[in-house]
C-alpha positions as CSV (number, residue, x, y, z in Angstrom):
1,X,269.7,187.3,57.8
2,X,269.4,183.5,56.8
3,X,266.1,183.2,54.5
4,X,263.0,181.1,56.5
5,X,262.7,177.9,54.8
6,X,259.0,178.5,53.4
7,X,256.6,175.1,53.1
8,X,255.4,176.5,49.9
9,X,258.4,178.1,48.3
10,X,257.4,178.8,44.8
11,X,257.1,182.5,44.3
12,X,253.7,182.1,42.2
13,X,252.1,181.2,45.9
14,X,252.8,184.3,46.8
15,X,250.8,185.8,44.1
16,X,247.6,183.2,44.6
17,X,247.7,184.0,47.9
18,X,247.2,187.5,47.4
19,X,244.6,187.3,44.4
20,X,242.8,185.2,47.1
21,X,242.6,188.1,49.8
22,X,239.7,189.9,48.6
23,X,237.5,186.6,48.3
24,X,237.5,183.0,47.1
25,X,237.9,182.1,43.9
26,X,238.8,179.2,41.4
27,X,242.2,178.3,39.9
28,X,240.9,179.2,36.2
29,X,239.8,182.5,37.9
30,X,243.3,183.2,39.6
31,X,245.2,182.3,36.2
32,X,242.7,184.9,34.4
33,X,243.3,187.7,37.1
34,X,247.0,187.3,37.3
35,X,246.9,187.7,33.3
36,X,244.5,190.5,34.1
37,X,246.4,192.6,36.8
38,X,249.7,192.3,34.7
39,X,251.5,189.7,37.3
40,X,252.4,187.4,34.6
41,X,255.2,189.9,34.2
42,X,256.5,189.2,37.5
43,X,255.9,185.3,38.0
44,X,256.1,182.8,35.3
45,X,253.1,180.1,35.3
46,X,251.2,177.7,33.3
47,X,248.0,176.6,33.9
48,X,249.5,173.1,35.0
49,X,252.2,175.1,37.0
50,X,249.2,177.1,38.9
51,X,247.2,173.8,40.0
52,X,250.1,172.1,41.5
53,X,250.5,175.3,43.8
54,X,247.1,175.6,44.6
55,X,247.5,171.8,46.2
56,X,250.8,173.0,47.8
57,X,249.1,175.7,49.5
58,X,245.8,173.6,50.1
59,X,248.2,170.6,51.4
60,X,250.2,173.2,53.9
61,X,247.0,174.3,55.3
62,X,247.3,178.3,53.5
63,X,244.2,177.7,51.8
64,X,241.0,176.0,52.3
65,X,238.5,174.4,49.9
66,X,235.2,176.5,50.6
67,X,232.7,174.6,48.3
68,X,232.6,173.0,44.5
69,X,230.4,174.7,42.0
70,X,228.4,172.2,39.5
71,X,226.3,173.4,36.8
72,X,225.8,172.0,33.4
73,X,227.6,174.6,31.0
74,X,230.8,174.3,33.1
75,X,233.2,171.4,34.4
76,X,233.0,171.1,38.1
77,X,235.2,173.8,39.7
78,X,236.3,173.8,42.8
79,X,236.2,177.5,45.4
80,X,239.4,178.1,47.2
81,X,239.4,180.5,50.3
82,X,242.7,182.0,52.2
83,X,243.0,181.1,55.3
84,X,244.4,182.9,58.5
85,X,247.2,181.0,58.7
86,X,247.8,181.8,54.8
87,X,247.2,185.8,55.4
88,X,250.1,185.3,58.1
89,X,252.8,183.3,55.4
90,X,252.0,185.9,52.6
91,X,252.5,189.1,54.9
92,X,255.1,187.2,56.6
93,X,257.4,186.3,53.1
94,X,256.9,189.6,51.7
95,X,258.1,191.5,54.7
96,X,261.4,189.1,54.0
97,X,261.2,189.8,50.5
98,X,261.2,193.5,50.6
99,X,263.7,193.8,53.6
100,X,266.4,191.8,52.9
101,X,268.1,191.7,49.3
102,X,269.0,188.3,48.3
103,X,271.5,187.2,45.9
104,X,270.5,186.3,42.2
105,X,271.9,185.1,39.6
106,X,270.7,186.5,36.3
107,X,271.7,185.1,32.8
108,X,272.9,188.7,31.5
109,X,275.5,188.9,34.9
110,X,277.0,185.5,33.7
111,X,277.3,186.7,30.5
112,X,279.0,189.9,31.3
113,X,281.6,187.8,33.6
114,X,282.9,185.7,30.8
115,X,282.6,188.8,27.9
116,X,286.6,188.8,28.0
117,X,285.8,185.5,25.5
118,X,284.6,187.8,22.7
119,X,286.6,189.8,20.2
120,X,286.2,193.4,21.2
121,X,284.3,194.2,17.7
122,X,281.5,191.4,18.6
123,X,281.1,192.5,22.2
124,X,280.4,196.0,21.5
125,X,277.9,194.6,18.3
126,X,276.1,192.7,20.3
127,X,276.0,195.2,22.9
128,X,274.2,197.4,20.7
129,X,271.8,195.1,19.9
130,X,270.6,194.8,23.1
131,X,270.7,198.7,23.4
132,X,268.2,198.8,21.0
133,X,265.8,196.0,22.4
134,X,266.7,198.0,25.8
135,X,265.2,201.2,24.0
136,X,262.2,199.9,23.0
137,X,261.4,198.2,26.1
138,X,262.0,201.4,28.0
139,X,260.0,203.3,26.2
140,X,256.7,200.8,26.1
141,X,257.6,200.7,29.7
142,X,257.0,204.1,30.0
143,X,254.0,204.9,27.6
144,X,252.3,202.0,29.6
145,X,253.1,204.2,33.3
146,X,251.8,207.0,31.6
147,X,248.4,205.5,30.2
148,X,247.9,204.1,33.5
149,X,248.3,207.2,35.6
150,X,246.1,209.2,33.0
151,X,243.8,206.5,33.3
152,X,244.2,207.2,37.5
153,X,245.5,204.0,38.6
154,X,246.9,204.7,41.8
155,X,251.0,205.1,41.8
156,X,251.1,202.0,44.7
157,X,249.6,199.3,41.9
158,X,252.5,200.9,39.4
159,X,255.5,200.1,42.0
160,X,256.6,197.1,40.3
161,X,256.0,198.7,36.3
162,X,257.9,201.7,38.0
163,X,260.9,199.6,39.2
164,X,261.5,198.0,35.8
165,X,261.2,201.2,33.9
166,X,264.1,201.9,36.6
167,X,266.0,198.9,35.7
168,X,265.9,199.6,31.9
169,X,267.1,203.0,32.0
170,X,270.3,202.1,34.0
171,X,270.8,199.0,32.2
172,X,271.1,201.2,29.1
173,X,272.9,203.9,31.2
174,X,275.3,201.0,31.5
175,X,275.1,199.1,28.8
176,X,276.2,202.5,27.2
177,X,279.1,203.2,28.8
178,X,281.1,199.5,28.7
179,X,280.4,200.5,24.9
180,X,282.6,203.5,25.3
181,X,285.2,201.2,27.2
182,X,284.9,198.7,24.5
183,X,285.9,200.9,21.7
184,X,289.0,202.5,23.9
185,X,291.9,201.8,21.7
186,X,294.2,200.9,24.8
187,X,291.6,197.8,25.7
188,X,291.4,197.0,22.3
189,X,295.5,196.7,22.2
190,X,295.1,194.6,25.5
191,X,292.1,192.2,24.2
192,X,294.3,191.2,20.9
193,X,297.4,190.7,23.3
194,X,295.8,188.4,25.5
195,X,294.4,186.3,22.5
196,X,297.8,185.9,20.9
197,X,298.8,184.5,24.4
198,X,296.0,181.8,24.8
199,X,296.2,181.0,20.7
């Protein structure tokens, strides 16, 4: 399935869109809410970054302005409001989102494609490193699911937390075990052959 060619294709839409469907609000206010519900995990953004899609989605008709606010403590702010046709893109981009798996290209991948380059030793040095920063990611991962649900925040706001905790653990699951295939002798032996060929 060939991805719809969206009119506002930066991802961080998506998530002004959806701070916008319980009421209107100002840009300042979506920036503090994504910071509040934790989105600024998933979606990078600056302030500057936010503004320009909040004309992108004004400009393609997903939101409308609603009214400007003046009063004397504050700059003027401008009210944003989602509009029908916006309710339809966001429902419409995640349905595609969630259904069809697209191809990425993460930095890590790249790395791992090209880890031949590195002396055996290194590799599996620097592969422990990471181990390590996996660890501790892992486990603040999962002390932060925990405080949540003792806190009784509903498992279906925790989906995305839940998912990365996932993705750590078998990162390190993996991460683990081309460790082990590192160290095997017999690669090792092959590694130091192949070097003496492209010296």
């Amino acid at each position: 399935m060939v991805p719809k060619q969206r009119k506002v294709a930066n991802p961080l839409a998506l998530f002004v869109l959806a701070e916008l469907m319980p009421g209107p609000t100002h840009p300042y206010e979506l920036g503090r809410l994504l910071t509040e519900h934790g989105k600024d995990r998933n979606v990078r953004y600056t302030r500057s970054s936010l503004y320009t899609v909040v004309n992108q989605l004004l400009k393609a008709g997903f939101i409308a302005e609603q009214e400007t606010v003046r009063d004397t403590q504050r700059p003027e702010r401008t009210i944003y409001t989602i509009t029908e046709t916006g309710r339809s893109e966001l429902r419409d981009w995640l349905r595609e989102l969630i259904a069809t798996p697209r191809d990425e290209y993460p930095q890590f991948v790249s790395a791992l494609s090209l880890l031949m380059v590195l002396p055996p030793d290194d590799a599996i040095d620097l592969l422990g490193k990471r181990l390590a920063i996996l660890h501790h990611k892992a486990e603040a991962a999962r002390a932060e699911l925990d405080t949540a649900a003792a806190n009784g925040i509903e498992w279906i706001y925790l989906v995305d937390d839940q998912y990365r905790l996932a993705a750590l653990d078998f990162e390190r699951q993996f991460v683990t075990g081309l460790i082990d295939s590192l160290k095997d002798p017999a690669y090792q032996r092959k590694w130091h052959e192949m070097a003496k060929g492209m010296a």
